[in-house]
N, C-alpha and C positions, 0 to 999 in steps of 0.2 A: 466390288466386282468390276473395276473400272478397266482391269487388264483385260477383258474380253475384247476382242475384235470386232464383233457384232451382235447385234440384239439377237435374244436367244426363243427361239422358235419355239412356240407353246401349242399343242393340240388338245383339247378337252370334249371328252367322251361320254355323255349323260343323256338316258332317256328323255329328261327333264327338261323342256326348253327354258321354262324361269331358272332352272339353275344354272345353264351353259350363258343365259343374258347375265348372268350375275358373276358368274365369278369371270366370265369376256371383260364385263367392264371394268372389274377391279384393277383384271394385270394390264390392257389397254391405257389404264391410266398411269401405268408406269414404267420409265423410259427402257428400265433394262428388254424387257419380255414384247414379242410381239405375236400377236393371236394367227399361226398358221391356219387356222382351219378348229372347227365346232360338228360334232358328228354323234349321232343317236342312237349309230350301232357300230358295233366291234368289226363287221363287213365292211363295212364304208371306211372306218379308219384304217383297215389292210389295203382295205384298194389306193387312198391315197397316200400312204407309205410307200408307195409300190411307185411312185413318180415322184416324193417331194422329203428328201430325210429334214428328220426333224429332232429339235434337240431334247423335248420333255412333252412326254403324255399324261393328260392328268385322265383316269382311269375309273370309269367308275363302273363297280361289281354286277350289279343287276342288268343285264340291259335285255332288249325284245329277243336277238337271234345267239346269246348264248350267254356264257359266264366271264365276267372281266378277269377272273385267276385263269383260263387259259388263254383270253387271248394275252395277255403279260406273256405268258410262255412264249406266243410265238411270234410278240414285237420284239422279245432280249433274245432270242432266240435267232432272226433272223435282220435285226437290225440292232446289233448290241449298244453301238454308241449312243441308240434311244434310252433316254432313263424317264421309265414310269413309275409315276406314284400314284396310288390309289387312292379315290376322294370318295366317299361310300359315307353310308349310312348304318353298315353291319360294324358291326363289334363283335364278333364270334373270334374267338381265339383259333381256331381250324382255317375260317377264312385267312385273317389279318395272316397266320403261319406259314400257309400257302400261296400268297402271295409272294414274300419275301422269298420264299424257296426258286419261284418259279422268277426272279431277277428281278422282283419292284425294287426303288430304291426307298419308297417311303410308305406310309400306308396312315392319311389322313380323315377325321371324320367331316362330314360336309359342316361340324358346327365353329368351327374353325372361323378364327377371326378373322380381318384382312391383312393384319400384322404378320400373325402366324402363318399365312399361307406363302407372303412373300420372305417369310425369314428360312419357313421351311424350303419351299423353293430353293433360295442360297445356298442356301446348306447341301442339296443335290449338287449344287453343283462344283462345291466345296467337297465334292467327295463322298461325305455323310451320308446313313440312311437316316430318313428322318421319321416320328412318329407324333400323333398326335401326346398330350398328355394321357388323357382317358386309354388311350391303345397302349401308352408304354406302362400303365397300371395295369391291362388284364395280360401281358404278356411276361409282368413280373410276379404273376401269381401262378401257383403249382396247377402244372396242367393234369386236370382229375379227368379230363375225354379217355385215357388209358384205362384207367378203373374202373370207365361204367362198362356192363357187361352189351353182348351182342344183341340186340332184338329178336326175337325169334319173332320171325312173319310168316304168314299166311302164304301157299302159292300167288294165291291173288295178290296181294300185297307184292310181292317180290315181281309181279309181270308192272304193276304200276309202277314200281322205284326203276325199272328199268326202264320205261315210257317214258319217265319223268326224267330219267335220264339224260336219254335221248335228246329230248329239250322239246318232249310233245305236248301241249296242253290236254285240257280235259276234257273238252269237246273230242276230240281228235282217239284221246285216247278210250273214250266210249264210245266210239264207232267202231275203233279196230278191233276192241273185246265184246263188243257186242253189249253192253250193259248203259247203263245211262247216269247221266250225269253229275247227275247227283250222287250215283255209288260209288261215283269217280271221287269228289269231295268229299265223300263222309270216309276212304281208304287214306287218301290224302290227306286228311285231319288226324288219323287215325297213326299214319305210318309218322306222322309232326310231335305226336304224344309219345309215342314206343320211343324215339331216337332223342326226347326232350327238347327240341329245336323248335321255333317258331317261324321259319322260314324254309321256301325248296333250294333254294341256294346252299343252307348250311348240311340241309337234308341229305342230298348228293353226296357233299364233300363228306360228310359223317359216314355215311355208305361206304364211300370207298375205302375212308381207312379204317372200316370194320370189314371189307372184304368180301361184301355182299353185293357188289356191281363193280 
């Protein structure tokens, strides 16, 4: 990669503070990559996009004020020459699918070696999208999400997956219905088992492309 001009500007996005100390030091330690900036939420990393272009976001899905598959959408979106790649802990095939749709160039898991983060890396910028091992196995398997049938939910249910939507927690969301919070948790475990998902990330995404938010 030696034809590059300059070190190539890295932003990493993770609730996690051990994990932004962790993989800062890896690429710090080498010459190509140099750490723009480390952020905990998908808000802060727009705000600082918004003053300083950068060349690669590492992206990670979960965070406090929303989902890393949109904001992807609206760093390729609005600063295209950014190529983000997603460093996550989900394997869900809807996720990882929506990501790539929505302009990631890669979509890796956080179990990833030092090797492979800096080889994957390259590869971004050689063009390539890149994929963990584990991710390019469930992406080459027959996607059965099609087959499974719609859930039929409860009104209640359906005012929650909208809440939950929303990006409201469960506190929140049993005060606005009036009910407590625990009924909050037990619809929300409930509506985890109807869609087969073990997470509200995948929950969401599963909703929308069954049509029911």
């Amino acid at each position: 990669m030696s034809h590059l001009p300059h070190k190539i500007s890295v932003v990493i996005v993770d609730d996690h503070p051990i994990v932004l100390q962790g993989f800062r030091s890896l690429l710090e330690h080498d010459p190509l990559y140099a750490i723009a900036g480390c952020f905990t939420t998908g808000s802060a990393l727009l705000d600082f996009l918004q003053t300083q272009p950068v060349d690669i976001v590492l992206l990670d899905i979960t965070l406090p004020d929303g989902s890393g598959v949109h904001f992807c959408k609206q760093i390729t979106t609005q600063w295209p020459a950014t190529m983000v790649v997603a460093l996550s802990n989900l394997s869900e095939r809807s996720i990882i699918s929506q990501m790539l749709q929505n302009g990631a160039r890669g979509y890796l898991l956080k179990n990833v070696s030092a090797q492979e983060l800096l080889e994957a890396l390259n590869s971004v910028l050689d063009g390539k999208t890149v994929m963990s091992q584990e991710v390019k196995e469930i992406m080459a398997q027959p996607d059965l999400n099609t087959q499974q049938p719609v859930p039929e939910l409860t009104k209640r249910e359906k005012q929650i997956l909208q809440l939950l939507a929303a990006g409201r927690q469960s506190v929140a969301i049993a005060e606005e219905l009036y009910i407590s919070p625990l009924t909050v948790k037990t619809h929300r475990a409930t509506l985890l088992h109807k869609f087969q998902v073990n997470n509200i990330v995948t929950l969401i995404n599963r909703a929308k492309e069954t049509g029911l938010i």
